[in-house]
N, C-alpha and C positions, 0 to 999 in steps of 0.2 A: 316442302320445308326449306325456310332460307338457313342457308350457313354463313351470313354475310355481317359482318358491325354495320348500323348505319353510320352516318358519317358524323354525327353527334355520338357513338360508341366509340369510332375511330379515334375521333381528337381529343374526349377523355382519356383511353386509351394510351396515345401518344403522348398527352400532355404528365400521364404520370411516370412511363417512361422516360422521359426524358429528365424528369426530377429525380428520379432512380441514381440514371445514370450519372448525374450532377450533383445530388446531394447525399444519398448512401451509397455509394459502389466503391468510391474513394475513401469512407471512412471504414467501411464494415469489419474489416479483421482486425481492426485495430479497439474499435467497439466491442467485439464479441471478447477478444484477449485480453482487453481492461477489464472486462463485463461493465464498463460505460455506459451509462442509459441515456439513451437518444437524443435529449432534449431539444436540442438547437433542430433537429431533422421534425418533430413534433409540431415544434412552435411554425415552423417556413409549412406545414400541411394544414396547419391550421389556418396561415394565412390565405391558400390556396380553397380554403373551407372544402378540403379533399377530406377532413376528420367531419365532417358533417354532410358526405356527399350523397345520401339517402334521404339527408330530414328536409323536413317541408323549407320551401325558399322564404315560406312567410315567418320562420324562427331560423334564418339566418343559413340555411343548409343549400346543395345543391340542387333539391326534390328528383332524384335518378334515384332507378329501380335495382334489384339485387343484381339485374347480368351487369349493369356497372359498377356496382360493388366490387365483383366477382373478379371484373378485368384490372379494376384499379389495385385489389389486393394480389391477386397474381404477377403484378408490376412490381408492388415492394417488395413482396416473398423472394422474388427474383435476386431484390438488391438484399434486400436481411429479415430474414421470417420474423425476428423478434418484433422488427416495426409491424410488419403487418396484421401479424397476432394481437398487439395493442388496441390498435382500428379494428380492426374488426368484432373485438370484446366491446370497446368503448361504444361502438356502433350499437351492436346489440343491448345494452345498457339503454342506451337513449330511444333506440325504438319502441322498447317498451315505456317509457314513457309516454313517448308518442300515442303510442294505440292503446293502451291502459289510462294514463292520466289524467286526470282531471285537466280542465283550460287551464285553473292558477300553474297548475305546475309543470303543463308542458312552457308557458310565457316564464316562470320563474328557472325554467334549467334547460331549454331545449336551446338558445339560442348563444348559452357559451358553452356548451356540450358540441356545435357546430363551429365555434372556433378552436374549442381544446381549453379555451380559459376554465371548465370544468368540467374533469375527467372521468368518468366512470368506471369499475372494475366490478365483474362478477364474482359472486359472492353464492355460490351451489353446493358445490361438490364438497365433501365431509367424510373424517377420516374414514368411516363405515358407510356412506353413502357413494360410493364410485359410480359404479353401472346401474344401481338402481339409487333414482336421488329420494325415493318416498321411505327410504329408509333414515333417511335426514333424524339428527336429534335437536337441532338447534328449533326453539320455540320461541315465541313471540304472547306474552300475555297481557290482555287487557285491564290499563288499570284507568279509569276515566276518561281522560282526553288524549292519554297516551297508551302505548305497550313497550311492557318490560321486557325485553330478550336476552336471551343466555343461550351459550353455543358457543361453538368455533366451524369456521368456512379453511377449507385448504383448496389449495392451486388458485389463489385470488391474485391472478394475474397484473402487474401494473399496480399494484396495492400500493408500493411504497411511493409513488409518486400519482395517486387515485385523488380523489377528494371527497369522493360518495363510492358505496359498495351495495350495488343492487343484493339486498342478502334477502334470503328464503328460507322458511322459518315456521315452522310449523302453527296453528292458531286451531285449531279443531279435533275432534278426538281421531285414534288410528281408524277407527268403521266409518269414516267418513273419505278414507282417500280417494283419489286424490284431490280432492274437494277440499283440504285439510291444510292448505300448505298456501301462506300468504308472502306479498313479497313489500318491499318495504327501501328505501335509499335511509341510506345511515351511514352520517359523517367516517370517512378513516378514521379521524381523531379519538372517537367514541371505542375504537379496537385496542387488542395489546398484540402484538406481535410476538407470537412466540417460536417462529422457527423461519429460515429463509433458508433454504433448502442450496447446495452448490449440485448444479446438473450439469449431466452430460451436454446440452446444448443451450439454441434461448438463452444463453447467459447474460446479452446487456439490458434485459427485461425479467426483474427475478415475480417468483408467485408462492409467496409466503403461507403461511398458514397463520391463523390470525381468531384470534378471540373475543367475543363477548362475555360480560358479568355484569348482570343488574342493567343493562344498557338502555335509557328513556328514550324512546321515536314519539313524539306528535303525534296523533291520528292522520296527520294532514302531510305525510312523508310514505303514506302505506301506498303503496301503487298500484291498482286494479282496484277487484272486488276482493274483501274479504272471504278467506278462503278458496281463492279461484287463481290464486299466481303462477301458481303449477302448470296447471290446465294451459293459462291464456299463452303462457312462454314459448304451448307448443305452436301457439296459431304463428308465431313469428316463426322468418328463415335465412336468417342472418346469418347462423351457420353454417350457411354456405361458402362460408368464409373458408373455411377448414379445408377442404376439398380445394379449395382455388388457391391458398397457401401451399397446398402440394403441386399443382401445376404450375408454377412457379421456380419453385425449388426444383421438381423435375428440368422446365425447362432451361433454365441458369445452368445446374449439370448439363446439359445438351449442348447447347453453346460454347461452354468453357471447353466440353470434348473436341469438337472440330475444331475449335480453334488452336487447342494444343497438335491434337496428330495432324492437322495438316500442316503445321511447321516443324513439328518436329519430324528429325532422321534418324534412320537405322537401316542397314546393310544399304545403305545408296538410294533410298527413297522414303519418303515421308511417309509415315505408319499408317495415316488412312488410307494409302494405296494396298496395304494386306487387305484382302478379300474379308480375313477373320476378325478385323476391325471395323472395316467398312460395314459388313451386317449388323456386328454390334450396335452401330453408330444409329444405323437405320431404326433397329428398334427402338431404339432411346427414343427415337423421332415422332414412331408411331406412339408408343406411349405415352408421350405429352400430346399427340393429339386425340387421344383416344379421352383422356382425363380431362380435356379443355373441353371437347362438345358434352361429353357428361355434365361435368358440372356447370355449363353455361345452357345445358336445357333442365336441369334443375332449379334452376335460377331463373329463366325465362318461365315456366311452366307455373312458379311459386309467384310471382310479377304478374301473372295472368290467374291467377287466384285456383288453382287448379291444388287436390292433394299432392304432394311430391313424397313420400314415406319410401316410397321403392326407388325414385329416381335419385332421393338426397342420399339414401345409403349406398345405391350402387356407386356412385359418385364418390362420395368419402371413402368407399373402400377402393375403388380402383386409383385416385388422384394420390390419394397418400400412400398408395403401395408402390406407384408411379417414382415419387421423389426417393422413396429410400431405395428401387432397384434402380433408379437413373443415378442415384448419388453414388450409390455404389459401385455399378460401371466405369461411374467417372474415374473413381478412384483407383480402380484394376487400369484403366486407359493410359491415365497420366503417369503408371507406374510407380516408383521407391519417391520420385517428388509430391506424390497426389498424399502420400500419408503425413505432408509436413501442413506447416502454416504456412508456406510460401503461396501455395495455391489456395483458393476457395474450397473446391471441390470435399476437403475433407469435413467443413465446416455445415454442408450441404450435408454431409449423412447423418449428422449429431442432431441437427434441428430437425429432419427430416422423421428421423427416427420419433419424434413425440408427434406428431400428425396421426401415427397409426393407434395412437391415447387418445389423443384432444378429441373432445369433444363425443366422446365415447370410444371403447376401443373397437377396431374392428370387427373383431369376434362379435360383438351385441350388433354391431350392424350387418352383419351377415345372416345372423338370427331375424333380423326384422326385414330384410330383404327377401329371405326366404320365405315368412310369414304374406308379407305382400304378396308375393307372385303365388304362392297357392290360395291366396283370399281372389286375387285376380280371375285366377282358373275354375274357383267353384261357383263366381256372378257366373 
């Protein structure tokens, strides 16, 4: 087994690194304390075509596979989870176009979806659909050349500044699940907005809750197969995102800790010379490597067309449990300054803390991780 980037992983890798460190690291607490949404950091990744770094080169994208996804977003999570949570929804948006869409409409959206000039936001999860989305009520009904939809989508991420909402919508009766559930791009404009919620973290990226009535789509805006949106959402693994947003944020806590106890003192030597910091520090360490080879063989595995079911949820559970007890260390390390704004660290436990939600919460992926490893044991 290699544990190695090749040198095409490395200089991705570096190249967005080094934009971290130059274009969000300097702005981020001041982002997160306005709740300032990104834009100017959006628009320099779009020029980078780092927001299209999975789509094909022939509509404008990087053509790199999820383990560069995986590195690129553990880069910006590092600098401000909210940017990287964007990209990596917007991503996921566009893929499905990609792999579902007809030609007109991968040529009509895929190619400024890979510069940002049009942004995509998920459009799922519903107030009574959390953990399971087949509970969904929002429908979609055929009236000639178009469908009628009515419904509301919540946690639609990047919504306020979206311009299409991949929305999921029921089109079949309930005995047909999940066979049942079509997906469709439909204008922001076409929604109403009815709650933007103030959170604990992710605050310069808000994810409203958001409405339909009466709303007209084309036929020529539904994406896949009728009745198979559900289904095909799972063949995509873009969600990998989530997991590498935790590695991320773990390792930024990591970092920020050594670099505070080894300069700071107390009783006549720098605090990471206590034995009972220094182990601390170590596990933080292993932690974020523990969460990084997870989720970049989840990633690699998914890239090589292989099932990942067991490796994406051990992954999400372990990478996001990673940031919130790294962030939290952090903050016992730095001590009575780790609970202010002056440092990051505390900023890292508030974003960190929605990783062990996004994207399902832990608890369901430990359910299906379990479920794997005993379907594994009885082949």
């Amino acid at each position: 087994m290699r544990f190695d980037l090749t040198e095409d992983q490395r200089a991705l890798r570096d190249e967005v690194r080094e934009f971290t460190k130059e274009e969000i690291e300097p702005k981020s607490r001041e982002l997160d304390r306005e709740e300032e949404y990104p834009s100017t950091i959006f628009d320099k990744l779009g020029e980078h075509r780092l927001t299209g770094v999975t789509l094909p080169e022939e509509y404008g994208g990087r053509g790199e596979g999820l383990v560069e996804l995986a590195l690129m977003i553990e880069e910006l999570s590092a600098g401000l989870m909210s940017v990287a949570s964007t990209i990596g929804l917007h991503l996921g948006v566009a893929t499905v176009v990609e792999h579902f869409g007809t030609e007109a409409q991968r040529e009509d959206f895929l190619p400024e979806m890979a510069s940002f000039d049009t942004v995509g936001a998920l459009g799922l999860s519903e107030a009574n659909a959390g953990s399971n989305k087949l509970e969904m009520e929002t429908t979609a009904e055929r009236d000639g050349n178009e469908w009628v939809l009515n419904g509301h989508k919540q946690w639609v991420t990047n919504f306020l500044d979206a311009d299409y909402v991949l929305t999921y919508a029921k089109t079949g009766p309930e005995e047909d699940a999940p066979h049942n559930i079509s997906a469709f791009l439909v204008p922001t404009d076409d929604f109403e907005v009815e709650t933007v919620w103030e959170t604990l973290g992710a605050n310069s990226v808000k994810s409203p809750r958001v409405s339909l009535s009466n709303v007209r789509v084309p036929d020529n805006r539904l994406i896949g197969e009728e009745g198979e949106g559900y289904v095909q959402r799972g063949e995509i693994h873009t969600g990998v995102n989530v997991p590498a947003r935790g590695v991320g944020i773990a390792r930024a806590a990591l970092e920020d800790t050594v670099a505070y106890t080894s300069t700071r003192e107390q009783y006549d030597q720098h605090i990471s010379d206590f034995q009972g910091v220094s182990w601390e520090v170590g596990r933080m360490a292993e932690r974020v490597d523990t969460a990084r080879l997870l989720t970049l063989r989840a990633a690699d595995r998914a890239d090589r067309g292989y099932d990942v079911t067991r490796e994406f949820s051990m992954a999400k559970i372990n990478a996001t449990q990673a940031a919130v007890d790294n962030a939290n260390d952090a903050i016992q390390l730095h001590g009575g300054i780790g609970y202010t704004t002056e440092y990051h660290v505390e900023r890292y436990l508030r974003d960190a803390k929605l990783l062990t939600i996004a994207g399902g919460p832990n608890e369901g992926h430990k359910n299906t991780l379990a479920e794997a490893v005993f379907e594994r044991h009885d082949d």
